[in-house]
C-alpha positions as CSV (number, residue, x, y, z in Angstrom):
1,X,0.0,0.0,0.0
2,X,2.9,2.5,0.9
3,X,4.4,1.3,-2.0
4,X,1.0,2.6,-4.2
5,X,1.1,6.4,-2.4
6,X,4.6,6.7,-3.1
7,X,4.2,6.2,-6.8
8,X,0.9,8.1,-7.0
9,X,3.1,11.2,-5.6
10,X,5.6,11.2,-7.5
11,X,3.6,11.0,-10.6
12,X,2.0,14.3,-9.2
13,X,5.1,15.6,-8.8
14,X,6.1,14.9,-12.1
15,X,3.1,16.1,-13.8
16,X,3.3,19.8,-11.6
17,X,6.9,19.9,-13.0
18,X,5.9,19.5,-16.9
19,X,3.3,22.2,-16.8
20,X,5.6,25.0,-15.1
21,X,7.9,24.2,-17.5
22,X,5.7,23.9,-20.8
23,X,3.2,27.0,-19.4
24,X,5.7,29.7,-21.3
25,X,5.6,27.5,-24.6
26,X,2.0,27.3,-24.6
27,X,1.0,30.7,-23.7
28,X,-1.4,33.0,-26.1
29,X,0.2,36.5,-27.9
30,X,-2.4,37.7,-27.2
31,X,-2.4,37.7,-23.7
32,X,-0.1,40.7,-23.5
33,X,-1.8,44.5,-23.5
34,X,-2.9,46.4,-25.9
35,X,-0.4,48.5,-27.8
36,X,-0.6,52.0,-27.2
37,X,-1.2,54.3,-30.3
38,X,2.2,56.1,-31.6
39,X,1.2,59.5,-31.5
40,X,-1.7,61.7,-30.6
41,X,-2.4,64.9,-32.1
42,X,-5.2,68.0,-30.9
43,X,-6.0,70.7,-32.6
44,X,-8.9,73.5,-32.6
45,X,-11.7,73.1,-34.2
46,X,-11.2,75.9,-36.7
47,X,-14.6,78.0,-38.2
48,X,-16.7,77.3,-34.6
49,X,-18.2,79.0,-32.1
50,X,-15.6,77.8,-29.8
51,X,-15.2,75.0,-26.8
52,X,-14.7,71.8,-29.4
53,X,-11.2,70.4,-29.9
54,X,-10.9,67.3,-32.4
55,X,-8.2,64.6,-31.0
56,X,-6.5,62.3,-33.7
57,X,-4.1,59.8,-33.1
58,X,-2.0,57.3,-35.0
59,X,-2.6,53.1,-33.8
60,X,0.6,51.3,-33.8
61,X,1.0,48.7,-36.8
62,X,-0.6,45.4,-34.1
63,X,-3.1,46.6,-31.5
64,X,-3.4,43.1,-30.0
65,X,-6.5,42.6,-28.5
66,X,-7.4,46.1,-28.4
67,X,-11.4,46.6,-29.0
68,X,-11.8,50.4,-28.3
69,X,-10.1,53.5,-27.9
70,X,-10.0,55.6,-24.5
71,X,-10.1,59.4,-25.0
72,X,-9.2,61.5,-21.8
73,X,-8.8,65.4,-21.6
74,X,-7.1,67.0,-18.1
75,X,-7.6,70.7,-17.4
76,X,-5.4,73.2,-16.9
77,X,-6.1,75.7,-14.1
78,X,-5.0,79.3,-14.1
79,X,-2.1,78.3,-11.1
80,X,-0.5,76.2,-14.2
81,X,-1.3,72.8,-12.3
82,X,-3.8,70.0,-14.4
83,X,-6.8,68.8,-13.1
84,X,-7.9,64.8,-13.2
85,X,-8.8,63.2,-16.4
86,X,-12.2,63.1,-17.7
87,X,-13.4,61.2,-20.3
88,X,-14.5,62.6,-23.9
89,X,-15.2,59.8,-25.4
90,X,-14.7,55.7,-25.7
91,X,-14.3,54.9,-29.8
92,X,-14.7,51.8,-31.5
93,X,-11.1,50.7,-33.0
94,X,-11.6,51.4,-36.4
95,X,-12.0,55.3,-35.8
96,X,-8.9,57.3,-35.0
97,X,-10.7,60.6,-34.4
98,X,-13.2,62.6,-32.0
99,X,-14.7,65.9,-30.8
100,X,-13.9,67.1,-27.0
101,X,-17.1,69.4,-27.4
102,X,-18.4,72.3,-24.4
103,X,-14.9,72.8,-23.5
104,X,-13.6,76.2,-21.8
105,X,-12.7,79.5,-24.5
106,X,-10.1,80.2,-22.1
107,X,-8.4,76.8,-20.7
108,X,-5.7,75.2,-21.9
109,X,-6.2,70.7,-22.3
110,X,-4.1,67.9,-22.6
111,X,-5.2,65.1,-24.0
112,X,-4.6,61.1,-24.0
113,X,-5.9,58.3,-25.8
114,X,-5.0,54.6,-24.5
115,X,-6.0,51.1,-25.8
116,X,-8.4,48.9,-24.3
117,X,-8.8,45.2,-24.6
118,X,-10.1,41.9,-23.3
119,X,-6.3,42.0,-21.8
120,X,-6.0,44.7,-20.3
121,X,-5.3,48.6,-21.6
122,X,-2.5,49.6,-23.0
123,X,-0.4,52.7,-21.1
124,X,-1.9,56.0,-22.7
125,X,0.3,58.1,-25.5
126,X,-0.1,61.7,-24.0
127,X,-0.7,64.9,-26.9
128,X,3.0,67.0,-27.1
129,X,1.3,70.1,-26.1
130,X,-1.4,71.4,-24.4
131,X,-4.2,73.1,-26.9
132,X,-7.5,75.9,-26.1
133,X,-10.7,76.2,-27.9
134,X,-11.0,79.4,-29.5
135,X,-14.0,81.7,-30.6
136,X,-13.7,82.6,-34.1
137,X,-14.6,85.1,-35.9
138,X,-17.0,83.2,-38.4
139,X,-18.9,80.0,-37.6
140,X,-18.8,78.4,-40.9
141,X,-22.0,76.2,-39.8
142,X,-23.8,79.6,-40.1
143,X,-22.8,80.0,-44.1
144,X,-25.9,78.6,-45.2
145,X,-27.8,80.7,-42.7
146,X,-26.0,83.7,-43.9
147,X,-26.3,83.1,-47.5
148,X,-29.8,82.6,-47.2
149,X,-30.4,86.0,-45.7
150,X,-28.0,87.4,-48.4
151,X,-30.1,85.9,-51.0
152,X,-33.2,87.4,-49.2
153,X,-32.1,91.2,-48.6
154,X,-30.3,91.1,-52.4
155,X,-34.2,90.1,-53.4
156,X,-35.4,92.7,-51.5
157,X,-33.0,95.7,-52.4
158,X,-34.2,94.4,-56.1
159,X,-37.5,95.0,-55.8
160,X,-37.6,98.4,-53.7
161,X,-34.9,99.9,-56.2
162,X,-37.8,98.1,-59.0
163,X,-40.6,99.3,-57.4
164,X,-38.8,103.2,-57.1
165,X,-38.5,103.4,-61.2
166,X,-42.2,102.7,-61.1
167,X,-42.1,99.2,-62.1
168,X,-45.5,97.6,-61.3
169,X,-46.0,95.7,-58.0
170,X,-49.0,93.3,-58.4
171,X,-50.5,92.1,-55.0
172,X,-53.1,89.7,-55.2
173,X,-56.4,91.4,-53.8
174,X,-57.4,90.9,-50.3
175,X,-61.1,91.5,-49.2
176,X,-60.7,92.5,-45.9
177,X,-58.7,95.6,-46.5
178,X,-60.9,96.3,-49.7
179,X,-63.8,96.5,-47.5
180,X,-63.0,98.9,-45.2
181,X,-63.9,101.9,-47.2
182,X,-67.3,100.5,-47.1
183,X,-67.1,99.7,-43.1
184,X,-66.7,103.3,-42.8
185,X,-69.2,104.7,-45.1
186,X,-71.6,102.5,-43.5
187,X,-71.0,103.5,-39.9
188,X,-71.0,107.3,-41.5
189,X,-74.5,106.7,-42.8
190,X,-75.6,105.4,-39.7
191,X,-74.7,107.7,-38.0
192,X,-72.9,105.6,-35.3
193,X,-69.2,105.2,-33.8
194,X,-66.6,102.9,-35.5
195,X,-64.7,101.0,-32.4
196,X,-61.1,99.7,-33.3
197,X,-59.0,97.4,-30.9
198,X,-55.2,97.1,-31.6
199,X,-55.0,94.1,-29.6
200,X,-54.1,93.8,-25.9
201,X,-50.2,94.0,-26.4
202,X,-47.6,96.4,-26.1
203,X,-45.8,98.3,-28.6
204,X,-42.9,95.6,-28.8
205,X,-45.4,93.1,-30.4
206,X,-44.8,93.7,-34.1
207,X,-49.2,92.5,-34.3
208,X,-49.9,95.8,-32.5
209,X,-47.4,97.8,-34.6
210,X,-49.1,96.1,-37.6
211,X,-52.6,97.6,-36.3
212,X,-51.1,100.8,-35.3
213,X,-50.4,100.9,-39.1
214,X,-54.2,99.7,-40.0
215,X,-55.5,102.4,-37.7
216,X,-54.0,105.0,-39.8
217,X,-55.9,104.1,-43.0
218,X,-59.4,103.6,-41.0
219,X,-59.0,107.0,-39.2
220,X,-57.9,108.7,-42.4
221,X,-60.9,107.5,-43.8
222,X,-63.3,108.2,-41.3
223,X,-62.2,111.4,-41.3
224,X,-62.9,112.3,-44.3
225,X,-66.3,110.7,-44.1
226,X,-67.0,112.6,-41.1
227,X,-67.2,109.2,-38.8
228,X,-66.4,108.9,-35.3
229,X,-63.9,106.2,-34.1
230,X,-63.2,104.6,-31.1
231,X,-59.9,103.5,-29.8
232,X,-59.8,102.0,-26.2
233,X,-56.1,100.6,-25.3
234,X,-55.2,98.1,-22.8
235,X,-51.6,99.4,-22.9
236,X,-50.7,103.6,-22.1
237,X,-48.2,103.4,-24.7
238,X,-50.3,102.1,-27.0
239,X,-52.7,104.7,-26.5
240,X,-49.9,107.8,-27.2
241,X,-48.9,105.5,-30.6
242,X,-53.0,105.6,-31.4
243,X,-53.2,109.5,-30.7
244,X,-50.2,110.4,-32.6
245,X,-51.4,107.7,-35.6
246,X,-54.8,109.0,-35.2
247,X,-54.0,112.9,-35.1
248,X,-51.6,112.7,-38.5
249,X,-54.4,111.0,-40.1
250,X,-56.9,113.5,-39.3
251,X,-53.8,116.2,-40.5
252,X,-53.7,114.2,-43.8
253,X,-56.9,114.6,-44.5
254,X,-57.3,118.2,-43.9
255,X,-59.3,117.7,-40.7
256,X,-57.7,118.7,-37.6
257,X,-60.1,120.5,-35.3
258,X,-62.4,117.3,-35.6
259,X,-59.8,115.2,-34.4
260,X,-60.8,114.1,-30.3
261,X,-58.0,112.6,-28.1
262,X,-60.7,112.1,-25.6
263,X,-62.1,109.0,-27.6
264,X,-58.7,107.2,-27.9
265,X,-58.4,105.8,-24.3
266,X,-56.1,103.7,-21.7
267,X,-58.5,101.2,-19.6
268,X,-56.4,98.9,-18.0
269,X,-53.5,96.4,-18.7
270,X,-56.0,93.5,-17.1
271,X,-57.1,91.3,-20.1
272,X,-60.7,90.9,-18.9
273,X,-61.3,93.5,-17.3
274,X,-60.2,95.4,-20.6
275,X,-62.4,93.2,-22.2
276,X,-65.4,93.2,-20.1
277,X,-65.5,97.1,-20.6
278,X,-64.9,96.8,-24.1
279,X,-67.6,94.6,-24.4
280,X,-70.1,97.2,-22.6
281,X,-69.5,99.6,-24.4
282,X,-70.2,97.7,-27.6
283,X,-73.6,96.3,-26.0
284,X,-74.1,100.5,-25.3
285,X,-73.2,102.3,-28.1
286,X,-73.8,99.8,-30.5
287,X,-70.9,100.9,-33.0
288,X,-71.2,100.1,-36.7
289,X,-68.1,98.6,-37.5
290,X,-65.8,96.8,-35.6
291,X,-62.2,96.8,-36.1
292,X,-59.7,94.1,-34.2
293,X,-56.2,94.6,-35.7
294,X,-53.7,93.0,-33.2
295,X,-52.5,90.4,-31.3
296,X,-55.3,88.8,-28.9
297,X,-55.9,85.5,-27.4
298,X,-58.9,84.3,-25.1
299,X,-60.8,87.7,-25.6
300,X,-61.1,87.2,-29.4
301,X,-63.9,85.0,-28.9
302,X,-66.3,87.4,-26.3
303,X,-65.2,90.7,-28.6
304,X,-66.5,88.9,-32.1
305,X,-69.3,87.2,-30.5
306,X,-70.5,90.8,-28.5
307,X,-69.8,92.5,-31.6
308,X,-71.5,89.9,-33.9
309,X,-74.7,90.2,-31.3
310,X,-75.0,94.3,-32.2
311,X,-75.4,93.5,-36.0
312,X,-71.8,95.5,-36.9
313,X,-69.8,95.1,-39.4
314,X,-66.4,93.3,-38.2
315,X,-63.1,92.9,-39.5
316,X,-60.7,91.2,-37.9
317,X,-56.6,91.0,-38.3
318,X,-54.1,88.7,-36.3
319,X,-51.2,86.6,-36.3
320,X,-52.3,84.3,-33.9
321,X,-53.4,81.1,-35.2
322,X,-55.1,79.9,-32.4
323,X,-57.6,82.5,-32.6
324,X,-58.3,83.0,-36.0
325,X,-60.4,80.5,-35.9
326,X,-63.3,81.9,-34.0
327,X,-62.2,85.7,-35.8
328,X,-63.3,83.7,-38.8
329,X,-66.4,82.4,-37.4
330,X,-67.7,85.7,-35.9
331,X,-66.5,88.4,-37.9
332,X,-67.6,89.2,-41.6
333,X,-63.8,90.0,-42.8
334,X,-60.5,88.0,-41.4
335,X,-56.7,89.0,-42.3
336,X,-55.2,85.6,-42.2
337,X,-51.5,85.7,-40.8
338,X,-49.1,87.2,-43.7
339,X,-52.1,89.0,-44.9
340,X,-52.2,91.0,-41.7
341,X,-48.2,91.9,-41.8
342,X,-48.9,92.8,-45.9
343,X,-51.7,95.7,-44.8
344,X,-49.7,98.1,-44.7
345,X,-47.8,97.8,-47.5
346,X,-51.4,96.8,-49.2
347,X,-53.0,100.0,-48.0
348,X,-50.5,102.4,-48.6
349,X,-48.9,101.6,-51.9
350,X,-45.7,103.3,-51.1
351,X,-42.9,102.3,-53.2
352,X,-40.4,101.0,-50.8
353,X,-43.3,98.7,-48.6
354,X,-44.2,97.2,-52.1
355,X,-40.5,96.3,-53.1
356,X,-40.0,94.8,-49.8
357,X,-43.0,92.7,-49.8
358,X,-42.2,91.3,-53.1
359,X,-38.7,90.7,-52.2
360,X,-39.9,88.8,-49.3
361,X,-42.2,86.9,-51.2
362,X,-39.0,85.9,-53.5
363,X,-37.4,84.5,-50.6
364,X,-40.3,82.6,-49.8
365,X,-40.3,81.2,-53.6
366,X,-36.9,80.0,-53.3
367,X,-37.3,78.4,-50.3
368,X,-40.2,76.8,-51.4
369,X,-38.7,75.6,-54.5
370,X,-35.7,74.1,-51.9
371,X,-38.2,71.9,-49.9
372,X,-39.6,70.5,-53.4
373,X,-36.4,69.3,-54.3
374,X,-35.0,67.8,-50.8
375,X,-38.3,66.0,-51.3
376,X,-38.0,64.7,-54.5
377,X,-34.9,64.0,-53.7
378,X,-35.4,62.1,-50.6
379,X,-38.1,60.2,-52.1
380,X,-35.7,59.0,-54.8
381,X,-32.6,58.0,-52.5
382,X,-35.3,56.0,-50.4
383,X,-36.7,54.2,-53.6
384,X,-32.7,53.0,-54.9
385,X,-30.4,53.6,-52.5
386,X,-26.7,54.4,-53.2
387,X,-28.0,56.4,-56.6
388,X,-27.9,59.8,-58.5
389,X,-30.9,60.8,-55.7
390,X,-28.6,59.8,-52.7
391,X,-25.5,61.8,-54.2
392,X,-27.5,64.5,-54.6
393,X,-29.2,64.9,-51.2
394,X,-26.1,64.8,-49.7
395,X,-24.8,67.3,-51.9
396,X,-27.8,69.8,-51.0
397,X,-27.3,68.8,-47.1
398,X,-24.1,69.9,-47.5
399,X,-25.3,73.3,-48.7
400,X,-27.9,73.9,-46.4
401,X,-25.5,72.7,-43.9
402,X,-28.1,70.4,-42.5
């Protein structure tokens, strides 16, 4: 039995022996790190708005078993000493680039890049110099941005310096603006007030500018039909813009002793209570024609409905699409969005309003014409990919920088 156990260990011993000695010979290459790249290079992103570095670096010739790349950044504070390493970003092995992005305009970075693998990471291959984000001067992802409003203001210098040598500007009619004459003659022949509301804003809402601008065409009229109007404000500077609007109209027309600042009036900046007097006053007087040229919201409904309840004639103006809707309903004439913005070049005819509107309208054209393509476009790469159509969406992306 003793004689057994002794050869049973010794063949233990023996077989302990052969695998320290063979465990070098049959180890793997590939159980050794990652290589580390060879160089790493960091530079500013040039034509930004600043805070993005790009980081490139070159992989040695074998990575090993290196699966992904570890990008780091370390700050530099203003006593000269670097901060811990953060990372920016963990990169398959194929790519030997990337962004540092929402960096400081002001710090300095290092950066490093190290290997990583089922073995292990590699030791990291530190940039040769520190490098800082810079603002510059022009953001080259703006170009398409800024060529776009080049093409728009070269359209629109076009047409006004057209429009000045008398060139015809035809503007497709709109029905609310053609019917205000009539508003007014009606309310004249009735004998009753007209009432105008330029919305419950303030004067830095371009909708109330835009029915400042109305009210000077109604009250030019009226006053030379003799009519009375109406104009309560929710805002005091509003009411001073009215008056002085209201007063050159009345000056234009060769009218000024019947002009009465007493009937353009500030009620309050509440919205319902503005509206609840508003709406008293229309139940009271009972004015002819109704004018509501601004920017509103829940009121809309409670003005057009009182005013629609009197029997007047109501014409209604507003960039607020949520409210057209019950403008439309109520009232006899609506100025739908744009059309509201065009009255005053509409109304007035002058030669520089005309030329820009149609300039703008050329923007609008070319930008329209744009979308058509990107569609057809689109519709065509998705049909046969890899094609003509793909090629050329990319290449209009690439314009629009989109």
């Amino acid at each position: 039995m003793q004689i057994i156990l002794s050869v049973a260990a010794a063949r233990m011993c023996a077989a302990t022996a052969c695998a320290a000695l063979c465990a070098p010979l049959c180890a793997s290459p590939s159980a050794s790190p990652p290589t580390p790249p060879l160089s790493v290079t960091a530079a500013d992103v040039p034509w930004d708005a600043g805070g993005s570095i790009e980081i490139s670096w070159v992989p040695a010739a074998n990575l090993g078993s290196a699966t992904t790349w570890l990008v780091e950044r370390s700050e530099i504070g203003a006593d000269g000493t670097s901060g811990p390493w953060v990372t920016v970003a963990e990169v398959a092995i194929a790519t030997t680039t990337t962004t540092a992005a929402k960096l400081s305009h002001t710090a300095p970075y290092w950066f490093r890049v190290t290997a990583v693998g089922s073995d292990g990471s590699s030791s990291p291959t530190n940039s040769p110099a520190h490098t800082t984000a810079h603002r510059n001067f022009f953001i080259g992802e703006k170009l398409p941005l800024f060529s776009a409003i080049l093409t728009v203001c070269a359209c629109v210098i076009y047409f006004i310096l057209a429009a000045r040598k008398g060139r015809p500007m035809k503007v497709r009619r709109i029905a609310a603006l053609e019917a205000i004459d009539n508003a007014v003659g009606r309310a004249t022949e009735m004998g009753r007030p007209i009432l105008f509301v330029a919305g419950i804003q303030d004067m830095d809402n371009i909708q109330t500018v835009a029915g400042i601008t109305v009210l000077g065409h109604v009250s030019k009229t009226a006053a030379e039909y003799d009519a009375t109007i109406e104009v309560p404000t929710s805002r005091s500077l509003v009411m001073e813009a009215a008056r002085e609007t209201v007063q050159a109209s009345y000056l234009a027309a060769g009218r000024p002793e019947a002009y009465n600042a007493d009937l353009i009036r500030y009620i309050t900046d509440e919205q319902f209570g503005f509206v609840a007097y508003v709406s008293g006053r229309m139940v009271r007087e009972k004015p002819a024609t109704c004018f509501y040229m601004g920017c509103f919201y829940a009121e809309s409904l409670i003005l057009a409905e009182t005013g629609n309840s009197i029997g007047a004639i109501q014409i209604a103006g507003t960039a607020e699409s949520s409210q057209l809707p019950f403008f439309v309903a109520a009232c006899d004439y609506t100025l739908i969005g744009e059309e509201f913005m065009a009255a005053s070049a509409y109304l007035s005819g002058e030669p520089d309003q005309m030329g820009s509107l149609k300039g703008q309208d050329a923007g609008k054209a070319i930008a329209s014409v744009l979308i058509i393509v990107g569609v057809v476009l689109a519709t065509f790469a998705a049909l046969s990919p890899g094609g003509f159509a793909t090629a050329a969406l990319g290449a209009l992306r690439g314009i629009l920088g989109s």
